[in-house]
C-alpha positions, 0 to 999 in steps of 0.5 A: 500500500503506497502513502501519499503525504498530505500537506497542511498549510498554517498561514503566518499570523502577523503581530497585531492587536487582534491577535496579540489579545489586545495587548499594546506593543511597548514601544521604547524611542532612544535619543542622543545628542553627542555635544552639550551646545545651545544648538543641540539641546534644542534638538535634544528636547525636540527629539524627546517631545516628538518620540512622546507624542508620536508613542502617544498617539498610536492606540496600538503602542504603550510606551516603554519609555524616552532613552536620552544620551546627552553631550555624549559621542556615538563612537562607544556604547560604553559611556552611554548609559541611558543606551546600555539601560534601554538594552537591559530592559530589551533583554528582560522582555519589557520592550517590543520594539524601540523608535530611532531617528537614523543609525547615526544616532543609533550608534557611530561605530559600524561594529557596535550598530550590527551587534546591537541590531543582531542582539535585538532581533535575536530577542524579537526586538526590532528597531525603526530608523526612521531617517533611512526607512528601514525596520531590522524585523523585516528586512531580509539582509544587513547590508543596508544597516551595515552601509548606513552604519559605515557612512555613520563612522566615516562622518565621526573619523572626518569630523575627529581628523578636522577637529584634530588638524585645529589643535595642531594649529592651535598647539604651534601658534603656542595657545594653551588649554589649561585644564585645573582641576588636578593642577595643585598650585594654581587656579583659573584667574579673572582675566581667564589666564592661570593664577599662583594660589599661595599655600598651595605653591609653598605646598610644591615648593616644599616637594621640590626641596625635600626632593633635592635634599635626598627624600624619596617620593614616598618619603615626601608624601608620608610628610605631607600627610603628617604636617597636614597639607592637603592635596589639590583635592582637599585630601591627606592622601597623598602618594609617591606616584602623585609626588614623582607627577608634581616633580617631572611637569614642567609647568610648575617652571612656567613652560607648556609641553603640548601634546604629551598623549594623544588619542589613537582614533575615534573610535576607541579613544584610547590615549596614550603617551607620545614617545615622539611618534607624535610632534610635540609643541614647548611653549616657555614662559607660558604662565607664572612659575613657581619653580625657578627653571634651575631648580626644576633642571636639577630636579629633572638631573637627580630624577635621571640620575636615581632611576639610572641606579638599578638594583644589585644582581647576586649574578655581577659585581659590577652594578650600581646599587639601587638609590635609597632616601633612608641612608645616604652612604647606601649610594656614596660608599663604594668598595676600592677594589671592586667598585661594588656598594657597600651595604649597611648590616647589623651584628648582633655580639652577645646581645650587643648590637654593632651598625657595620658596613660591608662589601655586597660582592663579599657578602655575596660571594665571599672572597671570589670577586673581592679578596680584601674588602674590610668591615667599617664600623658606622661610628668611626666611618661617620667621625671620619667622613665629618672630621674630613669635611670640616676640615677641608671646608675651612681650609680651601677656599675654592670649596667655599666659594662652591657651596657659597654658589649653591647656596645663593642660588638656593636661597635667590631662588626662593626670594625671586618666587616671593619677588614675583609673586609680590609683582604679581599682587600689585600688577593686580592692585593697580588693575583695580584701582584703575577699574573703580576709577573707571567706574566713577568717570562713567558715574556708574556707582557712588564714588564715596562708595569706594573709598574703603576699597580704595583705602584697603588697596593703597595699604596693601600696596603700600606694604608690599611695595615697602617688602619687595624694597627689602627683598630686592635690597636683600638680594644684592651683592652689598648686603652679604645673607647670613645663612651663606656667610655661616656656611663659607665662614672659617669657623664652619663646623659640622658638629654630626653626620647629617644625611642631607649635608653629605648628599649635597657636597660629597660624590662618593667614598671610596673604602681604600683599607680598614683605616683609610678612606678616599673622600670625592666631593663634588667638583672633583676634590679628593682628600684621604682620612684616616679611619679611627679603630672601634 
């Protein structure tokens, strides 16, 4: 017996309010706008009001909801939150179909507009572009979502390459967006150009000083929290890598270096750092300093110099020893014969404790590299160290004249950051008073108004033009400063090892023996001193 099939036909049955049991579609509209501009809040609200009313309307839909995006670009779906809400609630079944006024809107990135299309229609959800007249439910291929979505990216990577080609011509005419939110020391002033606010930039003065005076970045922040000076923030939180940041911008030298990061593509607006692949633009004098340029130059040497200093290898005897801020001798006091750094150790002696410095290729490896590298007791080590600099700093005058130059310049450089700031002041003060003035010739207040103002004024000129007198004064060749003339006087003696002293004169010390050591001051002096037995 031969069976022949039989063919049913079951018609489709399109979505409507008959056959949905008279359930309303819930319809949702997404809006953006990618800047915060007059012209396209107006087109932001518009978006919105038109999406209400046209959901409103239509008996056969509810609305889901007004998904907006404001000021934000459509290059990632990242940052775009009423946009990644609109697709949980897609996912959680609560929206049926979403209204859209062209994909540009949509999205800008080709990629992430077919993956949310895709996404979408794989949960039944179809999208309305309206611009382009197209619904993802029923058409029967992507090319055109793909085509409209390629035409999308092309107007964001044109529009980001002009507006890239403008800064670059901004950046060589050497104008400057400042941006002071994370920029301790200065704030935006009235005429919109940068202004030195006081306590912050004695806050960054400080940083640069104690850095110079051996400190290590973590050092300098754990004394910043300590003293209680707050960061820019207003916080005591501060850390070495906010320190190491503060110390290598060159702004606070009063110069610009334009175009340190740039911005790979629009797309991902990923930033990274322009190791030259990028032109970079310096604009000098762009703005008050609060770091004299000698000081940030010798701040920018001992930043090459530390990081130049690696750690010791138990592989070689021959590399420098990593720079440490706790004991100064950690980077001076170096083996006579086999160059390698000493390293500070504790012997414990019958339950006395010794401080003793030792070779670290003899620590290491015994005698294979370094056959006659002594133990120097840190007692003796540190009377003959202070005993040497005692001696030579009053007995040559070449020395002193050295330190003498290194401490004007330290000094004149503090006084010139106060010499400035005063000019600054009453820059400021005469601008004032030349606006009331202003403000009276036009009869737009009352003059009798303005005489306590203008007596507040002529008193505060009056006391710092009489302070910048003494300072400058202060500064000249006659009037000898006597912190210097401490320093150079013949009768200078350093009563004990200080660590900061010994960093500022002494280039290294050489263990020649137990008893003698060779002591090289910076400048190239050298002077032999005995060691004292323990």
């Amino acid at each position: 017996m031969t069976l022949s099939p039989n063919v049913t036909i079951i018609p489709s049955r399109q979505k409507t309010a008959e056959n949905r049991q008279y359930r309303q579609l819930r319809v949702a509209a997404y809006c953006r706008v990618s800047t915060e501009q007059e012209e396209q809040q107006n087109s932001y609200q518009v978006q919105i009001s038109y999406y209400t009313d046209l959901i409103n309307r239509n008996n056969d839909w509810s609305l889901a909801g007004i998904f907006a995006d404001e000021g934000i670009s459509g290059t990632q779906t990242k940052k775009r939150t009423e946009f990644n809400r609109m697709i949980r609630l897609c996912k959680q079944k609560k929206i049926d179909l979403i209204l859209c006024k062209s994909t540009s809107r949509f999205a800008r990135n080709t990629v992430d507009c077919l993956e949310n299309v895709r996404l979408l229609k794989s949960l039944g959800i179809g999208v309305i572009f309206e611009k382009e007249n197209v619904n993802t439910l029923t058409m029967t291929s992507e090319f055109m979502i793909a085509l409209y979505g390629s035409f999308a990216q092309a107007e964001s990577e044109s529009i980001s390459k002009n507006v890239s080609l403008g800064v670059q011509m901004s950046f060589r005419e050497g104008k400057v967006r400042y941006q002071y939110k994370n920029w301790l020391g200065y704030q935006k002033g009235a005429d919109g150009k940068p202004e030195i606010v006081p306590n912050e930039a004695e806050t960054v003065r400080m940083i640069f000083e104690k850095f110079l005076d051996g400190y290590s970045s973590g050092d300098i922040a754990k004394l910043l929290n300590e003293t209680g000076r707050p960061t820019v923030h207003g916080r005591l939180d501060w850390r070495g890598d906010g320190i190491l940041r503060i110390l290598r911008n060159e702004k606070y030298a009063g110069d610009c270096l334009l175009q340190k990061t740039y911005t790979i593509d629009c797309i991902s607006h990923k930033t990274v750092k322009n190791n030259g692949e990028r032109t970079m633009y310096l604009v000098t004098d762009a703005h008050p300093a609060i770091i004299n340029r000698d000081t940030f130059n010798l701040v920018q040497q001992e930043l090459a110099r530390r990081n130049s200093k690696r750690k010791v290898s138990s592989k070689t005897t021959t590399e420098q020893g990593k720079y440490s801020s706790k004991y100064a001798l950690t980077e001076l006091l170096i083996c006579g014969e086999c160059g390698t750094p000493f390293r500070r150790c504790t012997w414990n002696v019958h339950g006395n404790k010794r401080i003793v410095w030792r070779c670290i290729s003899r620590l290491d490896h015994g005698s294979r590299y370094c056959k006659n590298s002594p133990t120097i007791h840190e007692e003796p080590l540190h009377r003959a160290i202070v005993k040497a600099i005692n001696e030579f700093y009053n007995c040559s005058n070449e020395t002193a004249e050295i330190l003498r130059n290194n401490a004007e310049k330290v000094l004149s450089g503090l006084a010139d950051n106060e010499i400035q700031a005063i000019e600054n002041r009453l820059k400021e003060i005469e601008k004032a008073r030349n606006d009331f003035i202003n403000l009276i010739a036009e009869k737009a207040c009352d003059e009798d108004s303005l005489d306590d103002e203008f007596a507040k004024l002529f008193a505060e000129e009056e006391s710092l033009s009489s302070k910048l007198i003494a300072l400058k004064s202060h500064n000249t060749a006659e009037n000898s400063n006597p912190e210097i003339d401490k320093i150079t006087s013949s009768k200078f003696e350093l009563e004990q090892f200080n660590d900061i002293i010994i960093r500022k004169v002494i280039e290294c010390v050489k263990v020649l023996s137990k008893t003698e050591i060779l002591i090289i001051f910076k400048g190239g002096f050298e002077v032999k001193v005995d060691v004292e037995k323990k």
